[in-house]
C-alpha positions as CSV (number, residue, x, y, z in Angstrom):
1,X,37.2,-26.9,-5.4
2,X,37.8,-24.1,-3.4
3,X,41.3,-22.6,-2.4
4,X,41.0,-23.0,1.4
5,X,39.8,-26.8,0.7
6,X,43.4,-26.9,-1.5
7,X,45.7,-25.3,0.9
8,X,44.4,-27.8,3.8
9,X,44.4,-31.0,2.1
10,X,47.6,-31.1,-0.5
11,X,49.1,-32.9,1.8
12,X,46.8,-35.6,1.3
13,X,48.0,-36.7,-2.1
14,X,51.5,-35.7,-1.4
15,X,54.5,-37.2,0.5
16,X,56.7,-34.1,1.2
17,X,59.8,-36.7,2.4
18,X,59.9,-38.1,-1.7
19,X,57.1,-37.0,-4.1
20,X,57.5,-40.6,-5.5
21,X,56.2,-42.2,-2.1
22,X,52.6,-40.5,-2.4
23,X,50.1,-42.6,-2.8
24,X,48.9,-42.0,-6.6
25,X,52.6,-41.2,-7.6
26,X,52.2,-42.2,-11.6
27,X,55.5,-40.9,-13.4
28,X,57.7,-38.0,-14.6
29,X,59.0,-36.6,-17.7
30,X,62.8,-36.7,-18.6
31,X,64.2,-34.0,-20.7
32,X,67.2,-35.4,-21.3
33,X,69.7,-32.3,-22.3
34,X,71.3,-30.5,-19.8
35,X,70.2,-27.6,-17.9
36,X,70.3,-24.2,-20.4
37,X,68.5,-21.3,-21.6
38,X,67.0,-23.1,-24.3
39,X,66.3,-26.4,-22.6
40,X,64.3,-25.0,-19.4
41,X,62.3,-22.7,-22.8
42,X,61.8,-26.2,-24.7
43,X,60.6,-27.8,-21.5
44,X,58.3,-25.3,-20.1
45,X,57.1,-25.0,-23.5
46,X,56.1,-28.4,-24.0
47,X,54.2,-28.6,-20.5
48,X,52.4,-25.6,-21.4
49,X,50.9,-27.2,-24.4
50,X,50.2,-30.6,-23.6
51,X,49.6,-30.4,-20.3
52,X,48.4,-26.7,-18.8
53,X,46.7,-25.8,-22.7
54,X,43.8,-28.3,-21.7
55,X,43.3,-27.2,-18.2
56,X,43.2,-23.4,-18.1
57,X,40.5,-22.0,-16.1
58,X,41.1,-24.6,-13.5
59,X,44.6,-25.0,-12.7
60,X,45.9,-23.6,-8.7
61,X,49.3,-23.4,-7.8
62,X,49.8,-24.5,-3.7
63,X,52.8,-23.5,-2.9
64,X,55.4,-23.1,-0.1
65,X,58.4,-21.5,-1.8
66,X,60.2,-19.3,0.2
67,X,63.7,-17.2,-0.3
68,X,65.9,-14.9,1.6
69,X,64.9,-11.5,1.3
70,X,68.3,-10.2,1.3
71,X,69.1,-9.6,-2.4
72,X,72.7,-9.4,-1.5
73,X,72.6,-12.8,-0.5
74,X,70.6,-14.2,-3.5
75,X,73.1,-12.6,-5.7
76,X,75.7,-14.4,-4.8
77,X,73.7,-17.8,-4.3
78,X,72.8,-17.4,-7.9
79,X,76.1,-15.7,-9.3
80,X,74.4,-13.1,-10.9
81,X,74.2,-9.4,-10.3
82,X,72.4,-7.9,-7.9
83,X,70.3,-6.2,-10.1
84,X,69.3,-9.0,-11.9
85,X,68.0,-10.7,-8.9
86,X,64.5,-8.9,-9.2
87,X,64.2,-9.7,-12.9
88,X,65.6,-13.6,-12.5
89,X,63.2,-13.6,-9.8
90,X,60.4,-12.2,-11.7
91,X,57.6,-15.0,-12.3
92,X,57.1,-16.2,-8.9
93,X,57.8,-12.8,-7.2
94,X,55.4,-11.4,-10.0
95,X,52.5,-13.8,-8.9
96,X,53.0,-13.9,-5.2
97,X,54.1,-17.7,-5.5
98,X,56.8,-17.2,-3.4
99,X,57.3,-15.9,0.4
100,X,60.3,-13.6,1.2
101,X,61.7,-14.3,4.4
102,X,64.0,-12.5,6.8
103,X,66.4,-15.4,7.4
104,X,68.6,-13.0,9.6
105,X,65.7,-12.7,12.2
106,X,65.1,-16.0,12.5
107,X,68.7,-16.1,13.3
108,X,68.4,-13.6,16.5
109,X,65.3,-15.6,17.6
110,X,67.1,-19.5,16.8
111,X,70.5,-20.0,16.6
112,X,71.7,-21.6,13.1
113,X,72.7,-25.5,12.8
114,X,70.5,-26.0,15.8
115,X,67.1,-28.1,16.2
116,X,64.8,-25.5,17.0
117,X,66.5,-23.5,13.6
118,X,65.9,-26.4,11.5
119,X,62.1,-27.1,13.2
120,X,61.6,-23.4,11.8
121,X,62.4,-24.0,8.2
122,X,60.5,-27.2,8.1
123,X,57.4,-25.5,9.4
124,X,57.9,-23.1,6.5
125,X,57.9,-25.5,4.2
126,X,54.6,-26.6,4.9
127,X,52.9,-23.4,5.4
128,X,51.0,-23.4,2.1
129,X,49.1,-20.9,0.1
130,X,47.2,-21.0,-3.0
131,X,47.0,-18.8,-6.0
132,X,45.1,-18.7,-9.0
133,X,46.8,-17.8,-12.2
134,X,44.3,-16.7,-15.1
135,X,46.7,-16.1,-18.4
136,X,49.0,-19.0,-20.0
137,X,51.4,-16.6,-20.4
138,X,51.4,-16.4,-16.4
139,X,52.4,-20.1,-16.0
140,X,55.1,-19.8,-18.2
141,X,56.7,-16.9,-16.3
142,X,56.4,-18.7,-13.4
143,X,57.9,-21.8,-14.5
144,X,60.5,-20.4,-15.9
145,X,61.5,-18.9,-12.4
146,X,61.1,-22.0,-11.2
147,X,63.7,-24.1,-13.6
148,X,66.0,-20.8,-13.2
149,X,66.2,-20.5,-9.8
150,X,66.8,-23.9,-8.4
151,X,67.2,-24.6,-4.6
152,X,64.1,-22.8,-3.8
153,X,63.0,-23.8,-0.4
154,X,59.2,-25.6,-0.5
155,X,57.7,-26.7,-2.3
156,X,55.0,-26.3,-5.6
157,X,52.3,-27.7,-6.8
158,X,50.3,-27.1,-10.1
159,X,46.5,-28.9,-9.0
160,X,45.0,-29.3,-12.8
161,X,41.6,-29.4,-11.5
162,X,40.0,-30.9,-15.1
163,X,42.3,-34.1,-15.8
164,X,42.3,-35.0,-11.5
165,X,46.1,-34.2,-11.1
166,X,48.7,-32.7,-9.3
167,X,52.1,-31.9,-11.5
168,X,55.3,-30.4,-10.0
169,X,58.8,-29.2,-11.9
170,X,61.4,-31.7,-10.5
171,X,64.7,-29.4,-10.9
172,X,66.9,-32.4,-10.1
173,X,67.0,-32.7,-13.9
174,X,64.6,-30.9,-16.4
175,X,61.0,-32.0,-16.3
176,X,57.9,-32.6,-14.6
177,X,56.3,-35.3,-11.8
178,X,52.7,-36.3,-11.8
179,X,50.5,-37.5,-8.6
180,X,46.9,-38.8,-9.5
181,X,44.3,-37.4,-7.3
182,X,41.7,-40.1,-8.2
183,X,43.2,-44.0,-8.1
184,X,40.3,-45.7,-10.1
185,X,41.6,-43.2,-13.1
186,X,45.8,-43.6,-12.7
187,X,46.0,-46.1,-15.3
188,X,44.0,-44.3,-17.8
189,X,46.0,-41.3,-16.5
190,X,49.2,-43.2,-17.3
191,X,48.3,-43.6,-21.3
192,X,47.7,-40.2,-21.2
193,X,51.0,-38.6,-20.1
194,X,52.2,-41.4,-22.3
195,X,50.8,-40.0,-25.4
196,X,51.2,-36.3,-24.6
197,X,55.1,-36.5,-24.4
198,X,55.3,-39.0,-27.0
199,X,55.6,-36.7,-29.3
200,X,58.1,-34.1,-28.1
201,X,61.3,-34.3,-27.4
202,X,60.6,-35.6,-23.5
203,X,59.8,-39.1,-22.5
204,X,57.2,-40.1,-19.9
205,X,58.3,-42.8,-17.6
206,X,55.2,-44.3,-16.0
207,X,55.8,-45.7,-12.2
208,X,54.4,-48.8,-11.2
């Protein structure tokens, strides 16, 4: 499977309006403490060891995250000091999974709260990229960023090339989504996430 493949067919498995409308939607995992330190660590870590641990070497990220590029901004969207924002930042900045954008210039060129403003951001949102992370440890970085910084524009996608699926943070509440990529395998898919969460301290729910 090769990246340019990735990047111009993701949108094949996905529905971008509600992840849970694509076609092979099969569940999600529900951490069920509140947002903390220690929670988005215990979450992360449990992904990364049932779920990444048995697909390394052919797991891409496709992703159309994007953020202001005006660190000012950022730190008061996150509350935290300016200086931080680099280091809060630091996995998907680190890996190139997210875009920095000049918000201001789009500004000059489209006026804000108006069609041709909000056109431009959704066109962002689809312009996809893929990368290629080689290290566990690299995952974890960048999920971490993820569950850390939430309201990211875009969107990511983890494509675990061995098991046929596509898995996604959901940052509503702490956990992960799963999309099938092959429907003559979704139920045996479904037992699967089943038994890999069963025994931490998330639960899979299965969609039917």
């Amino acid at each position: 499977m090769d990246n340019k493949h990735l990047v111009d067919n993701i949108l094949q498995y996905i529905d971008l309006t509600s992840y849970s409308f694509s076609p092979n939607f099969l569940g999600y995992s529900n951490y069920e403490n509140s947002y903390s330190e220690t929670g988005i660590e215990t979450v992360c870590d449990d992904f990364l060891n049932k779920v990444i641990s048995n697909n390394i070497g052919e797991i891409w990220i496709v992703s159309s995250l994007f953020i202001s590029n005006d660190r000012t901004q950022l730190s008061r969207d996150y509350d935290i000091p300016i200086q931080s924002v680099d280091r809060f930042l630091n996995g998907l900045l680190k890996h190139q999974v997210v875009r920095e954008i000049d918000f201001d210039s789009i500004a000059q060129i489209f006026a804000p709260e108006t069609q041709k403003y909000a056109d431009k951001f959704q066109k962002l949102e689809t312009e996809f990229h893929c990368t290629y992370p080689g290290r566990f440890a690299d995952f974890k970085e960048i999920l971490l960023s993820c569950f850390r910084a939430v309201g990211l524009y875009g969107h990511i996608f983890f494509v675990l090339g061995k098991s046929n699926l596509i898995a996604y943070p959901h940052t509503d509440d702490l956990g992960f989504g799963f999309i099938g990529m092959d429907k003559k395998i979704l139920p045996v898919q479904k037992e699967y996430l089943k038994n890999e969460f069963a025994s931490t301290g998330m639960e899979f729910i299965s969609w039917n």
